[in-house]
KOLTI-131600 format. One record per residue (C-alpha): y, z, x; residue in three letters. Coordinates in steps of 0.5 Angstrom, whole numbers, plus 2048, in hexadecimal, padded with zeros to 3 digits. Example, Ala and Ser with C-alpha at 12.3 -4.5 7.8 and 13.67 -1.06 7.14 Angstrom:
BEGIN
7F7810819ALA;7FE80E81BSER;
end
This chain:
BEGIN
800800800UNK;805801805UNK;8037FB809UNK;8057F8803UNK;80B7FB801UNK;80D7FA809UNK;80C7F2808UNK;8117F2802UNK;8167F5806UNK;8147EF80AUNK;8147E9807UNK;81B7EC802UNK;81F7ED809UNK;81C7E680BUNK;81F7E2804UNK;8257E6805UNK;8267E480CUNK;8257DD80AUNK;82A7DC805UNK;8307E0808UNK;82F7DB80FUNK;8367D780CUNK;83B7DB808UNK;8427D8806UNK;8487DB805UNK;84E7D8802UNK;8547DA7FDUNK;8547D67F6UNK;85A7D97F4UNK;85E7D77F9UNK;85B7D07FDUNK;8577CE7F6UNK;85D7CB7F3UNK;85D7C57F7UNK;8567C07FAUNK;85A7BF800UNK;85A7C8800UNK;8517C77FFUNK;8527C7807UNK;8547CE808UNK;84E7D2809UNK;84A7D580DUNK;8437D480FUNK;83F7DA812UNK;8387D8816UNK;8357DE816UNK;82F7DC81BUNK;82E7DA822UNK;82E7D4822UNK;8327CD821UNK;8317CA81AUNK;8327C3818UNK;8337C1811UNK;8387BF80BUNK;83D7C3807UNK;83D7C1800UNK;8427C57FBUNK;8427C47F4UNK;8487C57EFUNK;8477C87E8UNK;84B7C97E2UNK;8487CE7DEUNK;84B7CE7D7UNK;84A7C67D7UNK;8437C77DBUNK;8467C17DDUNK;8447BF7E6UNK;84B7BD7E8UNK;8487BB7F0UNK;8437BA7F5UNK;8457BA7FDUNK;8407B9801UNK;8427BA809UNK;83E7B680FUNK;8397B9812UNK;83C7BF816UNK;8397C481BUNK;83A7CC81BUNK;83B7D081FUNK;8397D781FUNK;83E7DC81DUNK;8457DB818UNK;8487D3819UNK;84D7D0814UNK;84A7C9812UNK;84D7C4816UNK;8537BF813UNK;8507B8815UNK;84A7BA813UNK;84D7BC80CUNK;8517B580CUNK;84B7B180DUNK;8477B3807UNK;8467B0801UNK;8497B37FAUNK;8457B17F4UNK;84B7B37EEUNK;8477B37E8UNK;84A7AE7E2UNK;84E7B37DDUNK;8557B47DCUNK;8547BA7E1UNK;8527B67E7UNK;8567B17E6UNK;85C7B67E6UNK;8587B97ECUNK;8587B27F0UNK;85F7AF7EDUNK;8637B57EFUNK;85D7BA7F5UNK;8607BF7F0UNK;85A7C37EBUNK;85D7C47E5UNK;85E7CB7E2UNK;8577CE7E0UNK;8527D27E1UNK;84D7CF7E7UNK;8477D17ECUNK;8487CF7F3UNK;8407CE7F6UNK;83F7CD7FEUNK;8387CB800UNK;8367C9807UNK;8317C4807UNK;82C7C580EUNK;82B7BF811UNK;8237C1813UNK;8227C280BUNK;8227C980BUNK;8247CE807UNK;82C7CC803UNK;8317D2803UNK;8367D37FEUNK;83C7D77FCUNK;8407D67F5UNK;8477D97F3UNK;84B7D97ECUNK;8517D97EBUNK;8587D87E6UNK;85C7D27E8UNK;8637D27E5UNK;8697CF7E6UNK;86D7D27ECUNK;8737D27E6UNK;8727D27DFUNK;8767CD7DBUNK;87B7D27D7UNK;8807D07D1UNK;8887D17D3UNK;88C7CE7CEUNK;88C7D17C9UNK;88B7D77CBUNK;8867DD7C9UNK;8897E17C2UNK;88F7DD7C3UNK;8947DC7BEUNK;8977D47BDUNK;89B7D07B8UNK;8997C97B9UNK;8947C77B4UNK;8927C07B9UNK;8917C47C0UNK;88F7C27C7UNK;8887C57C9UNK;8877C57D1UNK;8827C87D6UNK;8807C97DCUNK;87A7C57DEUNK;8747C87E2UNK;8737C97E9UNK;8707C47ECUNK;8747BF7E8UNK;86F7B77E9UNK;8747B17E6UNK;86D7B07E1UNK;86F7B67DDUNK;8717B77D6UNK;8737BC7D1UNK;8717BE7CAUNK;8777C27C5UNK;8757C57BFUNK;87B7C87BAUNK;87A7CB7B4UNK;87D7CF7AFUNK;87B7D77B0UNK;87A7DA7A8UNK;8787E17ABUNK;8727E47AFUNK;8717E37B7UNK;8747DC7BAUNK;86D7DA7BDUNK;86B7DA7B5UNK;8707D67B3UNK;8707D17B8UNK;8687D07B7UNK;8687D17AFUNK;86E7CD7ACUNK;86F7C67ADUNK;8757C57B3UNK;87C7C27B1UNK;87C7BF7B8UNK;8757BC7BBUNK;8777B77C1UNK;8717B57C6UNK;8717B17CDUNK;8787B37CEUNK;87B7B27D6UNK;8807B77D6UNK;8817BE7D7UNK;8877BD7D2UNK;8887BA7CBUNK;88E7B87C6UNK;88C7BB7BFUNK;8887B57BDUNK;88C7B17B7UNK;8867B17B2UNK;8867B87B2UNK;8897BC7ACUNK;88F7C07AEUNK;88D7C77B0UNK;88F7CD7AAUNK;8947D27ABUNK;8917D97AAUNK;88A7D67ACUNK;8857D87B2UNK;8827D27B5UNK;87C7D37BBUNK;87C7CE7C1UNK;8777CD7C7UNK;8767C77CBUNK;86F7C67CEUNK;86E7C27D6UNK;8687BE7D6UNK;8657B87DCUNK;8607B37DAUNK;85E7B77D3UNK;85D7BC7D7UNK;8627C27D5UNK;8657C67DBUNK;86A7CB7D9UNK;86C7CE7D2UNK;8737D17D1UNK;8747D87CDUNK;8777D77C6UNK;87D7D97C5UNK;8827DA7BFUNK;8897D87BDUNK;88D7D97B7UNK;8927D47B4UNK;8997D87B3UNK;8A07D57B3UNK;8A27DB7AEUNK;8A57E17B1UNK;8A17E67B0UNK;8A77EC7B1UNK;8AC7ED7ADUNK;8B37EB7AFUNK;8BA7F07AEUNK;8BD7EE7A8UNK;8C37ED7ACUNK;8C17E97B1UNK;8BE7E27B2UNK;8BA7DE7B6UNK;8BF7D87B8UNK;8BC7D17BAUNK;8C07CF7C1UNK;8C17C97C0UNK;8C67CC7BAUNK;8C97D07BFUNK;8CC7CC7C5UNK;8D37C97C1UNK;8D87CE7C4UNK;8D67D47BEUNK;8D57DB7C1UNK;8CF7DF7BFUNK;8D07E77BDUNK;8C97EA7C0UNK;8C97F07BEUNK;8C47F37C4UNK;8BF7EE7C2UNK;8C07E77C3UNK;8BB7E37BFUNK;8BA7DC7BEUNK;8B57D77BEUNK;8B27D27C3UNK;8AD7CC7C1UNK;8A87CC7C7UNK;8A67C57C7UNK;8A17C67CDUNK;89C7CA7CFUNK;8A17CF7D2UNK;89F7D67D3UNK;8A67DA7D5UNK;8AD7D87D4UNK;8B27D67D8UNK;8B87D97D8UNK;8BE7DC7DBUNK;8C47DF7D8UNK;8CB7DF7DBUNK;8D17E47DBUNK;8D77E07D9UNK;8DD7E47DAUNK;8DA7E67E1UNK;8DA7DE7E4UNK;8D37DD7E1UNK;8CF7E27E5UNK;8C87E27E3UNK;8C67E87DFUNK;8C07EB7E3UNK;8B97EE7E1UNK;8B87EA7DBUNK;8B17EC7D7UNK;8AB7E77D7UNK;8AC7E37D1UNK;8A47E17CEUNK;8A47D97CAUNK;89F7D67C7UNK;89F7CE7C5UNK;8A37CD7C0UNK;8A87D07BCUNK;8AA7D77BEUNK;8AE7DD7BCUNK;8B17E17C2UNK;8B47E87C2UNK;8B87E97C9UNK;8BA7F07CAUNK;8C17F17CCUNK;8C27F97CDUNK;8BF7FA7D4UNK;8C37F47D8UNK;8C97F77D9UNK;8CC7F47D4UNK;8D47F57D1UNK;8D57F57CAUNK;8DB7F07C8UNK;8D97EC7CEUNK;8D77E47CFUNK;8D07E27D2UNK;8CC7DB7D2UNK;8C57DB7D2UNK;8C27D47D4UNK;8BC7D27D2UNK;8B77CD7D6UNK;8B27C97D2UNK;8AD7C67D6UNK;8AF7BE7D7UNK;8B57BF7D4UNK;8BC7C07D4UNK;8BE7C77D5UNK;8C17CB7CFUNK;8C77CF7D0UNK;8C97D57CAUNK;8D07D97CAUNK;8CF7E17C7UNK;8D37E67C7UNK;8D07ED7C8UNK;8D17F37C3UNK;8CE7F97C1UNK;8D07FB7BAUNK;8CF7F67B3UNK;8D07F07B5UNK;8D47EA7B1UNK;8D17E37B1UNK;
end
């Protein structure tokens, strides 16, 4: 009985040296986004001897089931210890890319699409003897996302035909196109909405990472929440998903004005008439562009125009806003005349008088 147990203990140890002659190692998340990237692994040749043999590495992704690629190296010898696989070697094999949409990406671009893959290495002995292989999973994503930008997450705009862009995805290939989706949010998560009801805006093979608001949509509502997301794909093959994110179309004024102040239009208010801003200035400004702040500054006029300095960040939004400007930290003298000019993005600068005061004012 214990020559027996002896013996087990024998042909175990045996098998086990035997198929951990050859072990690979090889870091999928960083070097598997690219075949160019297969090259950057190690071989340890765990036995005393020079070994002469073939590489065959084998890529699959795991969702599809789908074999994305073959190398096979010439034959090539080992030597003992830890080498790295040699670079003509790796230049002069053969790479089988499998006839499918992901191969054919792989081979267009040398990039593997996002997806959820296993990297195999297998060494082939020249004398037919045992092979060795090594096999590691991995997540490929994109080094960047696509993320949505305009409009924005929660924003508030009043256009009812807004433009919708996006920042493409990293790598960004000439072949890659965008699929946006918009529909009406009538309550629940966004990503129900968008999956559920049937979209106001479905465009498909667009070139782009911007587009106008297309002319056969119906305009937007005022008070409605719509959700949007745009989805990059390659060859079919779908490479990056943006978030889904929420706008509300809203032009009017949530917040009730003073009664005893109201918002002036500026082209009203640059033909010679003071304005009596009584420690508020209101007006309001038609942003035609996507401008996120406005540009303005405000002069002292009884003080040979010098500039009024630490003026507060004004936030706009596209289309037509109503601004409150808080007078009463600025150092201001009631009774006196000041001018604020206001620079509209591509057009001509607009200049409005006022005279400053802290008590009823008399318009």
């Amino acid at each position: 009985m214990r020559r027996l147990l002896i013996l087990l203990m024998i042909g175990i140890l045996t098998v086990d040296t035997a198929f951990s002659q050859f072990n690979f190692v090889f870091l999928p998340e960083v070097y598997g986004r690219s075949v160019d990237g297969l090259s950057n692994f190690q071989i340890q040749n765990l036995t005393s001897q020079v070994r002469a043999g073939q590489m065959h590495i084998t890529v699959r992704e795991n969702i599809s089931k789908t074999r994305v690629l073959t190398m096979i190296s010439p034959e090539i010898s080992i030597s003992p210890g830890s080498s790295t696989f040699p670079v003509n070697a790796y230049a002069a094999s053969s790479f089988n890319f499998s006839n499918t949409p992901l191969g054919a990406i792989a081979s267009q671009t040398r990039n593997f699409p996002p997806g959820e893959y296993t990297f195999c290495f297998r060494f082939v002995p020249a004398d037919k003897g045992d092979d060795y292989e090594n096999c590691f999973d991995a997540s490929i994503q994109p080094l960047v996302p696509i993320s949505l930008i305009n409009p924005a997450d929660q924003d508030k705009i009043c256009q009812k035909r807004p433009p919708l862009s996006w920042q493409p995805p990293v790598p960004f290939p000439p072949n890659m196109r965008f699929r946006l989706l918009l529909t009406d949010k009538k309550g629940g998560a966004a990503v129900e909405n968008l999956l559920m009801n049937t979209p106001l805006i479905l465009l498909d093979n667009i070139p782009s990472t911007m587009i106008s608001y297309p002319s056969s949509a119906p305009d937007l509502k005022e008070g409605h929440t719509y959700c949007w997301q745009v989805i990059a794909y390659q060859n079919g093959v779908i490479i990056s998903r943006s978030e889904i994110w929420e706008f509300t179309v809203q032009c009017n004024d949530p917040v009730a004005s003073d009664p005893k102040d109201s918002y002036r239009e500026l082209k009203l208010m640059v033909n010679g008439n003071y304005y009596y801003a009584n420690r508020v200035l209101r007006f309001s400004f038609n942003n035609k562009y996507n401008v996120k702040k406005l540009d303005y500054m405000i002069y002292d006029a009884e003080n040979g125009d010098a500039r009024i300095r630490h003026l507060p960040e004004i936030a706009i939004a596209p289309g037509l806003n109503k601004i409150d400007i808080d007078l009463t930290d600025l150092g201001m003298g009631t009774g006196k005349h000041y001018t604020i000019k206001v620079f509209p993005f591509n057009e001509p600068e607009v200049a409005v008088r006022f005279i400053y005061q802290e008590n009823e004012s008399s318009n």
